[in-house]
GUZATI-260831 format. One line per 8 residues: number of its first residue (from 1); their letters; for each residue x, y, z of C-alpha. Coordinates in steps of 0.02 Angstrom, whole numbers, plus 50000, padded with zeros to 5 digits. Each point is the difference from the previous one (the first is absolute). Layout:
residues N
NUM> a> X/Y/Z; ...
//
This chain:
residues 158
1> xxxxxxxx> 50227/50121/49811; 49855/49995/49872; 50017/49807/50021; 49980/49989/50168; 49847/50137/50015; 49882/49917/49837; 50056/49836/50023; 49983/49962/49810
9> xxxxxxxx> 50165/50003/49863; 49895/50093/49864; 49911/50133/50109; 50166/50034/50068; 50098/49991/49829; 49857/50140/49950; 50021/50110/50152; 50187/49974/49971
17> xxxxxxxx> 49979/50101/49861; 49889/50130/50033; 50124/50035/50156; 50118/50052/49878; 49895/50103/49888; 49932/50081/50145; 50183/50013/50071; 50047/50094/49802
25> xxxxxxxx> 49862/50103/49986; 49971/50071/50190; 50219/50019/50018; 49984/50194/49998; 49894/49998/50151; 50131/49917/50101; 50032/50129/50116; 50155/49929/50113
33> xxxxxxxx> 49927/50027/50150; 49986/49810/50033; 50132/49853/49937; 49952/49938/49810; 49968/49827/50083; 49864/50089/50098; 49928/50084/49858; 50011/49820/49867
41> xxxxxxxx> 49945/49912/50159; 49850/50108/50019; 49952/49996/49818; 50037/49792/50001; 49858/50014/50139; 49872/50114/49898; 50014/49893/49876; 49954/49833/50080
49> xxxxxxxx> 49899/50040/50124; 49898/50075/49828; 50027/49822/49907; 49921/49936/50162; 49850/50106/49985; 49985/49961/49842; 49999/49812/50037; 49850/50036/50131
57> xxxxxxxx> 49888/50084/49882; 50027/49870/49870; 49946/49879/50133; 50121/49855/49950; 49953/49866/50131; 50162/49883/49954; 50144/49982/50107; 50170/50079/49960
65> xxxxxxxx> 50120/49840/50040; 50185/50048/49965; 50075/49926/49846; 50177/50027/50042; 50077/49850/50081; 50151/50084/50081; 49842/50099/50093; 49915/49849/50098
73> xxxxxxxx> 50124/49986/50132; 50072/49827/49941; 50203/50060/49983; 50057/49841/49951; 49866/49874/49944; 50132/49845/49945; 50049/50007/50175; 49817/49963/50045
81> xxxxxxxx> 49878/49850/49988; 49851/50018/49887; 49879/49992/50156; 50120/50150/50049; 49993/50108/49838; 49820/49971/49998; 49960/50043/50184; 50114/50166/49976
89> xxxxxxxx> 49906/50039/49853; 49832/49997/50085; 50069/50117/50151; 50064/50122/49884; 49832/50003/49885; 49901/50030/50175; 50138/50122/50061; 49980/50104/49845
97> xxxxxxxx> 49796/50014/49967; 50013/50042/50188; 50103/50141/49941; 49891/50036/49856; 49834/49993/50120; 50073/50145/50109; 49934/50174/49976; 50086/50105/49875
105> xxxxxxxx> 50091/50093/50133; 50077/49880/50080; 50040/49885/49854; 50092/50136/49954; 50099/50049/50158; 50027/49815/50054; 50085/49943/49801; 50089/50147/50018
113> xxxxxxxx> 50088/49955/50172; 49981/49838/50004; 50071/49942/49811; 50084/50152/49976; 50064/50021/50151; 49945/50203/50012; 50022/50110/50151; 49851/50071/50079
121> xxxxxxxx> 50048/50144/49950; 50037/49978/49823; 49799/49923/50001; 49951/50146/50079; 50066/50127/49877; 49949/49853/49833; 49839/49997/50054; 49973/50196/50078
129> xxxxxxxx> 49928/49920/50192; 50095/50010/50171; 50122/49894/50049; 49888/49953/50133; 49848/49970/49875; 50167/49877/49900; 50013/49923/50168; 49795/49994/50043
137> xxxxxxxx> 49983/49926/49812; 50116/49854/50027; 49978/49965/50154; 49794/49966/49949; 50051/49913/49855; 50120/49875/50102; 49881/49965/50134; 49878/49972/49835
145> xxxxxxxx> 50118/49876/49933; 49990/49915/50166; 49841/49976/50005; 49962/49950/49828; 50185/49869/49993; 49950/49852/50110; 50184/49937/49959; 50088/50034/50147
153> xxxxxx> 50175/49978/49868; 49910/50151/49901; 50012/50091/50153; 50160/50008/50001; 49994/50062/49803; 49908/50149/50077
//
């Protein structure tokens, strides 16, 4: 999930980490009122929607390209021409800084259903909204992918 909301191995790997220390030290406050997914899902949020603050204020102007091969879409590369590989390469770099170019918001909502495939309801209680904000959030950031994927194979990525 970290992954998929900073887009960048280390940032995650750090958050990773601070998920579980915050997971350790904050366990007493766990009330049971919602599921512990809820509650680790809610924290996993805090946590990188704070690395992606962070990132802002630092005013990094690179782009976050996903290192991870098994991430760019391409299942089975020997299966594919190099024209192929390369030409799935390039969608998945421009589907992914789309992603990253989305507001926090609905970065967050749309990784969180569309890579790991969360209810809108399990959104709504991560990241304390409505389900009908979780449904306003990705439906703006799809119609945002639209418009900035001229690819019409993207599209169907969205």
């Amino acid at each position: 999930m970290c992954w998929y909301l900073l887009h960048n191995r280390e940032e995650a790997e750090d958050a990773t980490q601070d998920i579980f220390i915050a997971i350790y030290q904050s366990k007493h406050l766990f009330k049971g009122e919602s599921h512990l997914s809820t509650w680790i899902h809610r924290i996993t949020m805090n946590k990188c929607l704070e690395y992606m603050r962070r990132a802002k204020r630092k005013k990094r102007f690179g782009i976050k390209v996903p290192i991870d091969e098994s991430f760019l879409g391409v299942e089975n590369e020997s299966q594919l021409n190099p024209e192929q590989v390369l030409m799935e390469r390039e969608r998945s770099t421009a589907f992914f800084i789309a992603v990253q170019n989305l507001s926090e918001n609905q970065r967050a909502a749309y990784s969180l259903h569309h890579f790991e495939d969360f209810s809108y309801k399990d959104i709504s209680e991560s990241m304390n909204l409505s389900v009908s904000a979780i449904e306003s959030l990705i439906f703006r950031a799809k119609q945002q992918l639209l418009k900035q994927l001229k690819d019409p194979i993207l599209h169907n990525w969205i």
